[in-house]
KEKE-3310 file (N, C-alpha, C; in steps of 0.2 Angstrom, whole numbers, plus 5000, padded with zeros to 4 digits):
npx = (5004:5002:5013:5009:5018:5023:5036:5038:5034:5029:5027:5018:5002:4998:4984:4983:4978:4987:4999:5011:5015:5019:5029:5038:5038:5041:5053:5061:5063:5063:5073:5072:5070:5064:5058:5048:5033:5016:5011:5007:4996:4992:4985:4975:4966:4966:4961:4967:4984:5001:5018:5031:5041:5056:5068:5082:5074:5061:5046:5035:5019:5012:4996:4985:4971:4963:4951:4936:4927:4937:4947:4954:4948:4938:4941:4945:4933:4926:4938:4949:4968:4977:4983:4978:4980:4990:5005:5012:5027:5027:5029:5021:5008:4999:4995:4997:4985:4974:4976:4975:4962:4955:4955:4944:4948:4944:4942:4946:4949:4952:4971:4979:4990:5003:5015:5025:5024:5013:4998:4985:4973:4966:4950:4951:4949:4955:4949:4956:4961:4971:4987:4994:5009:5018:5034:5042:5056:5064:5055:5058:5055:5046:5029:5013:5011:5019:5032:5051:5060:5072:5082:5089:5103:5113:5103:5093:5105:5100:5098:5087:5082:5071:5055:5050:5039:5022:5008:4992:4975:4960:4943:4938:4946:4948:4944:4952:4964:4961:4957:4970:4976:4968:4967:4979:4987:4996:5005:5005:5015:5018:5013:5003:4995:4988:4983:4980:4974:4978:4992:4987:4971:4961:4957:4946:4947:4955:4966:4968:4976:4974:4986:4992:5005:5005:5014:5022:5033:5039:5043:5045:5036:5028:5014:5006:4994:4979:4967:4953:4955:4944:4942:4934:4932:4929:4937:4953:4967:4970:4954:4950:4961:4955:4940:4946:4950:4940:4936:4945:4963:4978:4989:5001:5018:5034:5051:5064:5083:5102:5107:5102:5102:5110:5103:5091:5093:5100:5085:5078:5085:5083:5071:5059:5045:5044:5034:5034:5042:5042:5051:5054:5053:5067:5071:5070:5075:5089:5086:5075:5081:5091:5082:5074:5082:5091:5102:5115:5120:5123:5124:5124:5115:5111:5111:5101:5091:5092:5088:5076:5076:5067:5070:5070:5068:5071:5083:5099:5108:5102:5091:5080:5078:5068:5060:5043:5036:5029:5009:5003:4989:4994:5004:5004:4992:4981:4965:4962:4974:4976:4978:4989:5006:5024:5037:5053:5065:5080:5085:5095:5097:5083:5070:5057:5043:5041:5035:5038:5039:5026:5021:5032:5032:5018:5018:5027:5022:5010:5018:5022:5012:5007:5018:5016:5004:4993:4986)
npy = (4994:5013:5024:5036:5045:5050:5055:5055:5053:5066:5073:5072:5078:5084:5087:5095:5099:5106:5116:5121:5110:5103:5106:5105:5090:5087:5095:5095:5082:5073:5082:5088:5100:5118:5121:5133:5143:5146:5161:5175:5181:5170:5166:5171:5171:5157:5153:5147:5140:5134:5123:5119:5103:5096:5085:5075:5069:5067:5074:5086:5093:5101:5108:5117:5123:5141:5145:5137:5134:5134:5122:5113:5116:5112:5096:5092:5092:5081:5072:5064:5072:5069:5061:5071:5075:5070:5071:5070:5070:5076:5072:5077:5088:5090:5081:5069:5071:5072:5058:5050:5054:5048:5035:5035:5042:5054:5067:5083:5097:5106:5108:5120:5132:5140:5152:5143:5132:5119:5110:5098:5090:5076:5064:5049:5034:5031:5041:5052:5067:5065:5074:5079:5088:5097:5104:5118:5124:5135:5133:5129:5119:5123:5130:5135:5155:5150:5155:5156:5148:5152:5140:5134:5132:5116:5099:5085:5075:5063:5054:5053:5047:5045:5043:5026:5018:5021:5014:5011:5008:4999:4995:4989:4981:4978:4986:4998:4993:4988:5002:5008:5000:4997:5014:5021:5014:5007:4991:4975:4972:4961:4952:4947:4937:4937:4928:4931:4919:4909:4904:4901:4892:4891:4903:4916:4928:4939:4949:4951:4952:4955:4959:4969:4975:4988:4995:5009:5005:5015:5025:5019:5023:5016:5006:5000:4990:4987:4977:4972:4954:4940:4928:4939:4951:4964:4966:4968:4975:4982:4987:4993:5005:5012:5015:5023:5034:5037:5034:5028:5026:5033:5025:5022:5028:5026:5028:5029:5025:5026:5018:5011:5006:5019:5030:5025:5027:5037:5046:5039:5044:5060:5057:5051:5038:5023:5008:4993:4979:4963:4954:4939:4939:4941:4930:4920:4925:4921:4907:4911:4918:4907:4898:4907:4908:4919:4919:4924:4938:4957:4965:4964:4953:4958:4971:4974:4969:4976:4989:4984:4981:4977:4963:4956:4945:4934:4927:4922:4932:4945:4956:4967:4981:4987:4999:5004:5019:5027:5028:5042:5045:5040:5043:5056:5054:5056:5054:5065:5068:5057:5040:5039:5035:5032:5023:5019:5014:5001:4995:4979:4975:4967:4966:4966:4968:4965:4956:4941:4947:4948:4936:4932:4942:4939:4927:4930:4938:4930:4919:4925:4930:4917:4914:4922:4917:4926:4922)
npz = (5000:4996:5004:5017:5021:5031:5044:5055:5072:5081:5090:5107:5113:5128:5139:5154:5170:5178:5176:5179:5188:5180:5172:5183:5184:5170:5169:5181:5185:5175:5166:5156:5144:5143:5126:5120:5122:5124:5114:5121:5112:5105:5117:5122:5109:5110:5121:5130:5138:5135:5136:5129:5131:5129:5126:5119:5105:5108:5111:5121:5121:5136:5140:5146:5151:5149:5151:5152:5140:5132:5120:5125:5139:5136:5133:5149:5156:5151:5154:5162:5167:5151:5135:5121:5109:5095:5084:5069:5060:5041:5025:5014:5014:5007:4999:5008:5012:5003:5000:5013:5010:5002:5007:5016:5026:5039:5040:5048:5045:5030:5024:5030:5029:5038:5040:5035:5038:5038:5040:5046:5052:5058:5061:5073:5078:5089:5097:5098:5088:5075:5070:5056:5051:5041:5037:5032:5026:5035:5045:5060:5074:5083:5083:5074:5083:5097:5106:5105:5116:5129:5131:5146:5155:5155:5149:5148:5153:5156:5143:5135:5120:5111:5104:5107:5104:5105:5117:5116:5122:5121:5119:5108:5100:5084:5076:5079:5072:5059:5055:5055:5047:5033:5031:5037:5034:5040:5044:5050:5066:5079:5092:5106:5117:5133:5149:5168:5173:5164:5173:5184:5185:5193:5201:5203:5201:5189:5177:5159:5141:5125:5110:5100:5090:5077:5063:5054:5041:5033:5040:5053:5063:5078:5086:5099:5103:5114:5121:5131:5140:5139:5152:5167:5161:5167:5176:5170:5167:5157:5153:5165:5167:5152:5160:5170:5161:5153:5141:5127:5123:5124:5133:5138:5135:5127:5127:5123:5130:5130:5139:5150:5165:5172:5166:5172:5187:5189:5187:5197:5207:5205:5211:5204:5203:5200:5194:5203:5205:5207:5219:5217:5203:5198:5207:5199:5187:5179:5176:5167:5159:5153:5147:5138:5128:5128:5134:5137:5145:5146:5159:5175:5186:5198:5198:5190:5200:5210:5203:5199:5186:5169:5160:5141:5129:5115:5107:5105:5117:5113:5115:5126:5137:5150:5158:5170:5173:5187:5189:5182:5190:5201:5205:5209:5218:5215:5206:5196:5190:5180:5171:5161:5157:5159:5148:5148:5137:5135:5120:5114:5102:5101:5094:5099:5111:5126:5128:5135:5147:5151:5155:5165:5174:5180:5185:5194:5202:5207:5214:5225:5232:5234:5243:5253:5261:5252:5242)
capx = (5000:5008:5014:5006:5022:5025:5042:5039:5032:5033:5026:5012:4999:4996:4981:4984:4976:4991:5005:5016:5017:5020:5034:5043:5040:5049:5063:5065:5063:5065:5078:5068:5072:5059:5061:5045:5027:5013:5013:5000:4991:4988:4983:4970:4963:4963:4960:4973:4991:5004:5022:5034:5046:5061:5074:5082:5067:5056:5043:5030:5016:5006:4990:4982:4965:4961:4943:4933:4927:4943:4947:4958:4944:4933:4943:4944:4926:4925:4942:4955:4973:4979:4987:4973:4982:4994:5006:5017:5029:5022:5032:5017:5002:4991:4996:4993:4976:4969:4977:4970:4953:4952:4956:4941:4948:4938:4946:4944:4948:4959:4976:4981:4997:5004:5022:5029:5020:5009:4997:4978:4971:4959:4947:4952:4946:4958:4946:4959:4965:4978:4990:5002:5014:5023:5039:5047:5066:5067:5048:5059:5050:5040:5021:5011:5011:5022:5039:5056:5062:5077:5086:5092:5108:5112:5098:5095:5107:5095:5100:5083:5082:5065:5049:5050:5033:5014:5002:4985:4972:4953:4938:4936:4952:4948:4941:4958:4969:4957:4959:4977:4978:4967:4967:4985:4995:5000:5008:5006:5021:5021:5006:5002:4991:4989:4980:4983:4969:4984:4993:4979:4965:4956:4956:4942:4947:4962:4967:4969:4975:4976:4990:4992:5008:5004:5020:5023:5038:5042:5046:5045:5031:5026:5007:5004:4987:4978:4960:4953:4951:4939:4936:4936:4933:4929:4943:4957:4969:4965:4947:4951:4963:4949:4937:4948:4952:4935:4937:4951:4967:4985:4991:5009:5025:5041:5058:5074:5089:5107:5111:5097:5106:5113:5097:5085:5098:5099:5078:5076:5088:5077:5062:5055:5044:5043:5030:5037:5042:5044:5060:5054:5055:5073:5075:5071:5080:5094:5083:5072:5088:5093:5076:5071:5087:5095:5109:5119:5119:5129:5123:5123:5108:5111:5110:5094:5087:5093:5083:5070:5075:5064:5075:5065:5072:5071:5089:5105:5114:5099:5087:5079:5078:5063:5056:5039:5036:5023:5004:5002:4985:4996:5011:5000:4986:4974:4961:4962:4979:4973:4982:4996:5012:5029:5041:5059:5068:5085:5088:5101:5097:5079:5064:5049:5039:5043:5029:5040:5038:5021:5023:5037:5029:5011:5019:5032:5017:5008:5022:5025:5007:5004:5022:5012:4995:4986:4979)
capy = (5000:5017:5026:5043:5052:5049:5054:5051:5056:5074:5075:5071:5085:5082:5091:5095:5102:5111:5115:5121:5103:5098:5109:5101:5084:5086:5098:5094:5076:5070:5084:5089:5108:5119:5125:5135:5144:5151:5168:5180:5181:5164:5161:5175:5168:5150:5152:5139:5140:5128:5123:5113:5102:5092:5078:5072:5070:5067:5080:5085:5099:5102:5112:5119:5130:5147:5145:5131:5134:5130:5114:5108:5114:5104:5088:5091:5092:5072:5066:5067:5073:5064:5063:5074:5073:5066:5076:5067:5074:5073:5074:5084:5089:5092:5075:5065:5073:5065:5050:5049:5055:5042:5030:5034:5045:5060:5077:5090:5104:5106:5108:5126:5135:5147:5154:5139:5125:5117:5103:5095:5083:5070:5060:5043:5026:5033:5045:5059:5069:5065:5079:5080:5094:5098:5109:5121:5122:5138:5133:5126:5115:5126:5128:5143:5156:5151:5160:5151:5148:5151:5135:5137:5127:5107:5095:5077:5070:5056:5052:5051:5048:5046:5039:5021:5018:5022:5009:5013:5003:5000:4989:4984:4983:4977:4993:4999:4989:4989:5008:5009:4996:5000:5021:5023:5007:5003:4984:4972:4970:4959:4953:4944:4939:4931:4929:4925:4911:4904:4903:4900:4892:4893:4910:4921:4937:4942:4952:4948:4956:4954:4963:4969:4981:4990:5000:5010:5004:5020:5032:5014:5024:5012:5007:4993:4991:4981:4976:4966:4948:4937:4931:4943:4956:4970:4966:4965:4983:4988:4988:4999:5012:5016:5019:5030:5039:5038:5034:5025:5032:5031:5023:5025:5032:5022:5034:5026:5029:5021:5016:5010:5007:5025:5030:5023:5028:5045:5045:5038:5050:5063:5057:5047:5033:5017:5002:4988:4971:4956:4951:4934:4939:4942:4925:4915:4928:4917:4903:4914:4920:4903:4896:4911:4909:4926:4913:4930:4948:4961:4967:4960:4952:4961:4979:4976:4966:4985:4995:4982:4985:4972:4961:4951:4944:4928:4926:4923:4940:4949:4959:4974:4982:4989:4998:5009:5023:5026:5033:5049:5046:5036:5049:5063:5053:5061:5054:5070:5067:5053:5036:5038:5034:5031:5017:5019:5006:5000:4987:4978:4968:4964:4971:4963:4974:4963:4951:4937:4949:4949:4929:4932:4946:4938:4922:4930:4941:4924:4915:4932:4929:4910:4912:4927:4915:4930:4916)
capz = (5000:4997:5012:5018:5019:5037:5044:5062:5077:5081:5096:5111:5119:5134:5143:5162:5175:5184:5170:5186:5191:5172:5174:5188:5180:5164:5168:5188:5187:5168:5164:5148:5142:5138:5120:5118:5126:5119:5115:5123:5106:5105:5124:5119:5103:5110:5128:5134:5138:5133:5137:5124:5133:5123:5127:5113:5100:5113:5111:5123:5121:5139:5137:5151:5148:5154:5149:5151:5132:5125:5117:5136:5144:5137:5135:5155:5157:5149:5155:5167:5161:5148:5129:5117:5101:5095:5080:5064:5053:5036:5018:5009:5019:5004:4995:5011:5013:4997:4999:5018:5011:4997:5008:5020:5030:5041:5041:5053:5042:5026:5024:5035:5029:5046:5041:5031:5042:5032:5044:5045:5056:5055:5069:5075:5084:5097:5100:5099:5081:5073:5066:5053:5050:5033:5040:5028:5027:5038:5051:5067:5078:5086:5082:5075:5089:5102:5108:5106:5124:5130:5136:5152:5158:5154:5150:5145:5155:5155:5137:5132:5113:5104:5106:5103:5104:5109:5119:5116:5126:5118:5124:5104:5096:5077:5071:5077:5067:5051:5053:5057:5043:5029:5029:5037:5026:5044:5043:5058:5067:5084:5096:5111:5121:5140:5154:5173:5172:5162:5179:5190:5181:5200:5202:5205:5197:5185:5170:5153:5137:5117:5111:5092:5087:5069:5063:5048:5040:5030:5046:5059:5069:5079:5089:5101:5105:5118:5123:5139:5138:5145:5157:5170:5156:5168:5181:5166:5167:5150:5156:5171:5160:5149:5163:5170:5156:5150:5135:5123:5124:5124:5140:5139:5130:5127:5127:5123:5132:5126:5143:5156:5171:5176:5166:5181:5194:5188:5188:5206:5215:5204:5212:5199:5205:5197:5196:5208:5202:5213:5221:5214:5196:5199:5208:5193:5180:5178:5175:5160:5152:5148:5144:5133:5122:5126:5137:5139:5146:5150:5164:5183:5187:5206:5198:5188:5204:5213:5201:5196:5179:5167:5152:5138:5121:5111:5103:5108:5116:5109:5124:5128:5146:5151:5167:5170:5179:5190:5182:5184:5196:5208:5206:5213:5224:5211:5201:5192:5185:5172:5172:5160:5161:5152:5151:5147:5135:5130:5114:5112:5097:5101:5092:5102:5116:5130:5128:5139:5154:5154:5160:5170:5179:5182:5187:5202:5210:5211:5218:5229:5235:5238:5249:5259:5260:5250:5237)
cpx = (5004:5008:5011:5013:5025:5032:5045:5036:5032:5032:5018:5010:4997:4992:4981:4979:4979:4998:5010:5021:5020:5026:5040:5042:5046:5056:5066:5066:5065:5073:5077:5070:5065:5059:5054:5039:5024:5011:5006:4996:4988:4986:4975:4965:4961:4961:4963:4978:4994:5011:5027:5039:5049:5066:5075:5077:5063:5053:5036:5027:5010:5003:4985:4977:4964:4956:4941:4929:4931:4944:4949:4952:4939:4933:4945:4939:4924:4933:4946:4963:4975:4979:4979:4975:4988:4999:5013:5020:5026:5029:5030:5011:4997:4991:4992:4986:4972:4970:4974:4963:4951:4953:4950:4943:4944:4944:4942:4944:4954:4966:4977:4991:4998:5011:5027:5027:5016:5006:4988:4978:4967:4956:4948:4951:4950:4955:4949:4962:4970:4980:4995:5004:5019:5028:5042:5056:5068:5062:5054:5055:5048:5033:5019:5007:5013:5029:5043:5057:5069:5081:5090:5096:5108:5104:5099:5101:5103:5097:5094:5083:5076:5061:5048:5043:5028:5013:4996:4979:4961:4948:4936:4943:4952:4947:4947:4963:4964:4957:4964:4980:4976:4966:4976:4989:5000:5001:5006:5013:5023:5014:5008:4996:4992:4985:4980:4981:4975:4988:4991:4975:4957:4955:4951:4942:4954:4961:4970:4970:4978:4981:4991:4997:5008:5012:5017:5029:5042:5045:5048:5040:5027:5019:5009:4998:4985:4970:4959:4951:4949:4942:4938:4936:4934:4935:4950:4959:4967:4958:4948:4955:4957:4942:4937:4950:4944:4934:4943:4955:4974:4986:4998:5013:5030:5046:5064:5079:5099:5111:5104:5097:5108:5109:5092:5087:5099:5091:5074:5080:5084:5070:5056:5053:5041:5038:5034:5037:5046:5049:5059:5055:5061:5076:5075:5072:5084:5092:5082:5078:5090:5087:5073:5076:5093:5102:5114:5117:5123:5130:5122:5117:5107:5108:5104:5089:5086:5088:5078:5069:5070:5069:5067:5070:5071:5079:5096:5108:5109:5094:5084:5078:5074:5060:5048:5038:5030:5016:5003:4996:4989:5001:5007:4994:4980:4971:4963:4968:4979:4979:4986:5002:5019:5034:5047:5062:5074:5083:5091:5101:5089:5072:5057:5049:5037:5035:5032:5039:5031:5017:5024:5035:5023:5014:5023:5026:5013:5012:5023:5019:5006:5009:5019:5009:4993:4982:4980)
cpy = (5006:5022:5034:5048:5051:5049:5053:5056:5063:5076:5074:5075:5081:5088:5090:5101:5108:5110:5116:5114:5100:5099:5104:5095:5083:5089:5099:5086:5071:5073:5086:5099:5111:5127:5131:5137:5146:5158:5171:5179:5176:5161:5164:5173:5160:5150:5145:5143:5132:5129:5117:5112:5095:5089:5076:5074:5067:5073:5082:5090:5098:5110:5112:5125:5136:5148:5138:5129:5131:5122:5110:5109:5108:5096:5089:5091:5083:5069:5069:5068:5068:5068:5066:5075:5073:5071:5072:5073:5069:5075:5078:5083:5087:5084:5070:5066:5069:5061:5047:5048:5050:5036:5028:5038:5050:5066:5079:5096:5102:5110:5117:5127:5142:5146:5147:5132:5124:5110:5104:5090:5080:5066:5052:5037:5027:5038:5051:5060:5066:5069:5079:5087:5093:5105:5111:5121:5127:5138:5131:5119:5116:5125:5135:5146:5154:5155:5154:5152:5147:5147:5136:5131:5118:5103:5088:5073:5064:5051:5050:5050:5049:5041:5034:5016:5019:5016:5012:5008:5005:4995:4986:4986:4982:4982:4997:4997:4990:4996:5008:5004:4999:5008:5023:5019:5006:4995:4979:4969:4965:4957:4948:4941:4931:4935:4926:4922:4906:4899:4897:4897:4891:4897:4912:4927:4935:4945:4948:4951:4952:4962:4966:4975:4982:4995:5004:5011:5010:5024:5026:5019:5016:5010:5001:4995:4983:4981:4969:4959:4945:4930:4935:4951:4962:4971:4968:4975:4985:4990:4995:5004:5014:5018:5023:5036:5041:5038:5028:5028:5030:5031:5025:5024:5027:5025:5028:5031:5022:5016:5015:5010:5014:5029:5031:5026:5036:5047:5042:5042:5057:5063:5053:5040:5028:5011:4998:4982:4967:4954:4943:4934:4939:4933:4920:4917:4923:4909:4905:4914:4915:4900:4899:4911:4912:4924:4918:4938:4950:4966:4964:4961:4959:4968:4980:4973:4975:4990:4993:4984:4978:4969:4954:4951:4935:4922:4927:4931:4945:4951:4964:4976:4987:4990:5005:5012:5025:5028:5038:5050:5045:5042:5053:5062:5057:5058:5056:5069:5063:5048:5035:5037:5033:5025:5022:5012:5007:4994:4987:4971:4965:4967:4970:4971:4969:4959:4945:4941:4949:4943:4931:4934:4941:4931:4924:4933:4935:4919:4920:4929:4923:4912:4917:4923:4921:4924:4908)
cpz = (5000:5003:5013:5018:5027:5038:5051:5067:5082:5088:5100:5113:5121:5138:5149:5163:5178:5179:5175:5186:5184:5171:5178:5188:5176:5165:5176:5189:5180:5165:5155:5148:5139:5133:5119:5123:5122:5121:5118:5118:5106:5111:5121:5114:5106:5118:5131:5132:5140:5134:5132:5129:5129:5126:5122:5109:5104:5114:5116:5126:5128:5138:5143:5149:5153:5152:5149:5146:5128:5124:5123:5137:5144:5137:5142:5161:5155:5153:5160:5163:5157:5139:5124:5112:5100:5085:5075:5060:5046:5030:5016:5013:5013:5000:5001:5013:5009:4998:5005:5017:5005:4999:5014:5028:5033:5041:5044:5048:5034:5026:5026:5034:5034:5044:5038:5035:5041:5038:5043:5049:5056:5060:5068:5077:5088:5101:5103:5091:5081:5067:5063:5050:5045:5037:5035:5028:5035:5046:5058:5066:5080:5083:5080:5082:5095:5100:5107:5115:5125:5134:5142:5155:5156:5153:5147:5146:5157:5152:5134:5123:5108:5105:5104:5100:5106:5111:5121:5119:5124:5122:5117:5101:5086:5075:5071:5072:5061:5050:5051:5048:5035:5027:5032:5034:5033:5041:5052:5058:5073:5087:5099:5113:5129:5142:5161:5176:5170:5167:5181:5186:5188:5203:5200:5200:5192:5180:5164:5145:5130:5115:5105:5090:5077:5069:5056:5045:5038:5037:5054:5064:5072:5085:5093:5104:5108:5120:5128:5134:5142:5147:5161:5165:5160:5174:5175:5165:5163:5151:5161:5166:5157:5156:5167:5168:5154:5145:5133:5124:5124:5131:5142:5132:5132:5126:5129:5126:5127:5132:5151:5163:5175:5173:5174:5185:5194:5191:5195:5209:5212:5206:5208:5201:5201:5195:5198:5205:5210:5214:5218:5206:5196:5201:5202:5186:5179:5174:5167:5156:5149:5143:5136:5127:5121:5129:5141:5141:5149:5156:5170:5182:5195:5204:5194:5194:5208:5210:5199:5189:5176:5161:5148:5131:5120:5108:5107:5110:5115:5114:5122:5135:5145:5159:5165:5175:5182:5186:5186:5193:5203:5210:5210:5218:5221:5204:5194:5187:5177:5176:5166:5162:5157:5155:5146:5146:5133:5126:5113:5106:5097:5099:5095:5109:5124:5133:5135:5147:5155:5159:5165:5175:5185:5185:5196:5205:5210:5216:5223:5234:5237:5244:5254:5262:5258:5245:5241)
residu = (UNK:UNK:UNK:UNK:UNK:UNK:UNK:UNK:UNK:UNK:UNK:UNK:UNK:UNK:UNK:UNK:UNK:UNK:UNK:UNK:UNK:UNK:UNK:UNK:UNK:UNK:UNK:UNK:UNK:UNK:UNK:UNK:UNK:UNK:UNK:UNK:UNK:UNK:UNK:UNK:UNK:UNK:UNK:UNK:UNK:UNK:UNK:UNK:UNK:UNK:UNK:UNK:UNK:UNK:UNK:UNK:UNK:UNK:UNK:UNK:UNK:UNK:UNK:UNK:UNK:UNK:UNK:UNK:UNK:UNK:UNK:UNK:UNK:UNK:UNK:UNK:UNK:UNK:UNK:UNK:UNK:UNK:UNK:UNK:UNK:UNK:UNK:UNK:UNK:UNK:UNK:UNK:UNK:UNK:UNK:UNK:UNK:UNK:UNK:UNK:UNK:UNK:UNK:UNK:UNK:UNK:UNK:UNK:UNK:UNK:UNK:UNK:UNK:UNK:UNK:UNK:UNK:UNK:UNK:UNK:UNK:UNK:UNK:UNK:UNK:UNK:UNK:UNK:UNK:UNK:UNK:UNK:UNK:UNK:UNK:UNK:UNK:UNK:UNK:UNK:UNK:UNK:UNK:UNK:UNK:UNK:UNK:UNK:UNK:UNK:UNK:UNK:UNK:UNK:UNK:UNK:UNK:UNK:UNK:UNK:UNK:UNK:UNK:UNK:UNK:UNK:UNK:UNK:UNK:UNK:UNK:UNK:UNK:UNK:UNK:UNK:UNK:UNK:UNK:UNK:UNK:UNK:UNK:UNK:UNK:UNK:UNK:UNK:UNK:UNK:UNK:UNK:UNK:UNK:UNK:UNK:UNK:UNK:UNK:UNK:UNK:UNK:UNK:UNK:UNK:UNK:UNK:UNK:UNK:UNK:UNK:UNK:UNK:UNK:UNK:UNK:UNK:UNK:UNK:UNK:UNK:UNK:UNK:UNK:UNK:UNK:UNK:UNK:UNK:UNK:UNK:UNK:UNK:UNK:UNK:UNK:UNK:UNK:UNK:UNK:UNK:UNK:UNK:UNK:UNK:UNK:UNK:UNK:UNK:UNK:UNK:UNK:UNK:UNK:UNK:UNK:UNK:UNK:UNK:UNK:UNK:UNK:UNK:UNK:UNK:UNK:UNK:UNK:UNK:UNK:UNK:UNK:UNK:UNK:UNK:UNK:UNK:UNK:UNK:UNK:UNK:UNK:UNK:UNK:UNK:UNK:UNK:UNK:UNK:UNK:UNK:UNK:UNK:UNK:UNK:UNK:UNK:UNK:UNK:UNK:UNK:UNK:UNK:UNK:UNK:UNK:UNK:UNK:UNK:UNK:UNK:UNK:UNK:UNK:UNK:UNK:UNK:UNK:UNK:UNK:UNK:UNK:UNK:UNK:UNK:UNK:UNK:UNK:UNK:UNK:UNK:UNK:UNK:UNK:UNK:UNK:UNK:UNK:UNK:UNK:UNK:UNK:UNK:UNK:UNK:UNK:UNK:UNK:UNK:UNK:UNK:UNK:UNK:UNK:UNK:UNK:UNK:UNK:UNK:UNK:UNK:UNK:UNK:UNK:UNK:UNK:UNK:UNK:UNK:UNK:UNK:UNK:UNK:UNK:UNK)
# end
């Protein structure tokens, strides 16, 4: 199928509540720089104000309202914080437009040139736009109507590099994929699925997901998309995600760094809190690593037991390390925050989305719990 143009993921909006706090997120606790705001004019005209923060190519527009008219306000009238559109780089705005609309696409509006930035958006089964941006030779990266910002002292010691990919969580996922599929010329890339019935098939409750990652080869943007399965439908976290969100929605972001270990370690003496993995996962790592294939790694088990980092891979040698951070509601003891959240990933050779952890995990916090008596 021919490819829209796509040249990759330009950046996530993110609507908040308390831009302050968003603030001392990204650039007291991520290390993010912020390159831009919006100018008077445009808080005025759009009744919301907005902060661009950057790491690497890791882009990330929050948008707080100053009316409860504007577009934030009203997505905070249905939803608690959370990502509200999503923004691709594009090759030719107006080319992908017909080839979108002839493909059954919806448009929002037609193609809008502001100062040599050429973009259009379109409505989704994600139930948020999706925007692509045509960038002239001399546009920046900024947006029509913000200020440049002027960076203030080191950043990105992190080593963040680029968003490796979105996880989106629905309650029907086909219509996703047939979207993603036949109107974007997505490809499938990867899928899963498990449940902790599997385990346990005496259990009472648990979660359960189908997994399905779409990419697009031409720019590698990449999707993973999840829906509850049964049984236990409405106990199953994707279930809970959307009816916290209230809606469909992007659950979490993925940010590559090239070095994981003094990554994390950086990011908890920053204050960065984690989801917690079982000391039991850790005892029968040694075990997995042969079973799964990967036989070798270069990392002491001791200092990913330390940081709870996560490893998964198929092939000799070949991994990735993966940990997540906590979701925002629990970060702040606040509904209101939304349940987002981000992971940080290194690859070392392995293109999967750490399906093997999903076992590994769900088996140690059962074995964590029978050795309690909780089951």
């Amino acid at each position: 199928m021919e490819s829209v143009g796509l040249t990759g993921l330009e950046s996530i909006v993110y609507v908040v509540h308390d831009l302050e706090r968003s603030h001392h997120f990204y650039v007291d606790k991520l290390d993010f720089a912020v390159v831009g705001r919006s100018s008077a004019a445009l808080e005025a005209q759009t009744g919301q104000r907005a902060v661009i923060f950057q790491a690497g190519e890791c882009t990330v527009v929050c948008v707080k309202p100053l009316r409860t008219d504007s577009w934030a306000g009203r997505w905070l009238t249905k939803h608690p914080d959370g990502v509200a559109e999503l923004r691709f780089g594009i090759r030719d705005a107006a080319a992908a437009l017909a080839l979108l609309e002839s493909r059954g696409a919806t448009p929002i509006e037609d193609v809008v040139d502001e100062g040599g930035i050429k973009h259009f958006s379109i409505t989704t089964p994600f139930q948020i736009p999706w925007r692509f941006v045509e960038r002239g030779p001399d546009s920046g990266l900024l947006y029509p109507g913000f200020d440049l910002a002027d960076v203030e002292g080191p950043h990105n010691r992190i080593g963040f590099g680029q968003f490796d990919h979105l996880t989106s969580n629905f309650q029907t996922l086909s219509p996703a994929l047939l979207w993603m599929e036949h109107v974007m010329g997505f490809e499938r890339y990867w899928g899963i699925e498990f449940h902790t019935i599997d385990i346990d098939p005496s259990r009472t409750t648990g979660s359960g997901l189908k997994s399905v990652v779409m990419w697009d080869p031409a720019s590698g943007v990449k999707f993973a998309n999840n829906e509850p399965k049964r049984p236990f439908f409405d106990d199953s976290q994707i279930n809970l995600f959307i009816e916290d969100l209230r809606a469909n929605g992007v659950q979490h972001a993925a940010m590559t760094v090239g070095d994981i270990l003094p990554a994390v370690t950086q990011l908890r003496e920053r204050g960065i809190e984690f989801m917690p993995t079982p000391a039991a996962y850790y005892d029968m790592l040694p075990q997995r690593i042969q079973d799964s294939g990967i036989l070798r790694i270069d990392e002491d088990i001791a200092d990913l037991r330390r940081l709870e980092v996560l490893i998964d891979g198929q092939e000799e040698h070949s991994y990735l390390l993966q940990i997540f951070m906590q979701e925002s509601a629990g970060l702040y003891g606040e509904a209101a925050a939304g349940p987002f959240f981000y992971e940080v990933i290194q690859r070392k050779g392995d293109r999967g989305f750490g399906g093997g952890n999903f076992r590994a995990l769900f088996e140690s916090i059962e074995r964590q719990q029978r050795s309690e008596g909780r089951v």
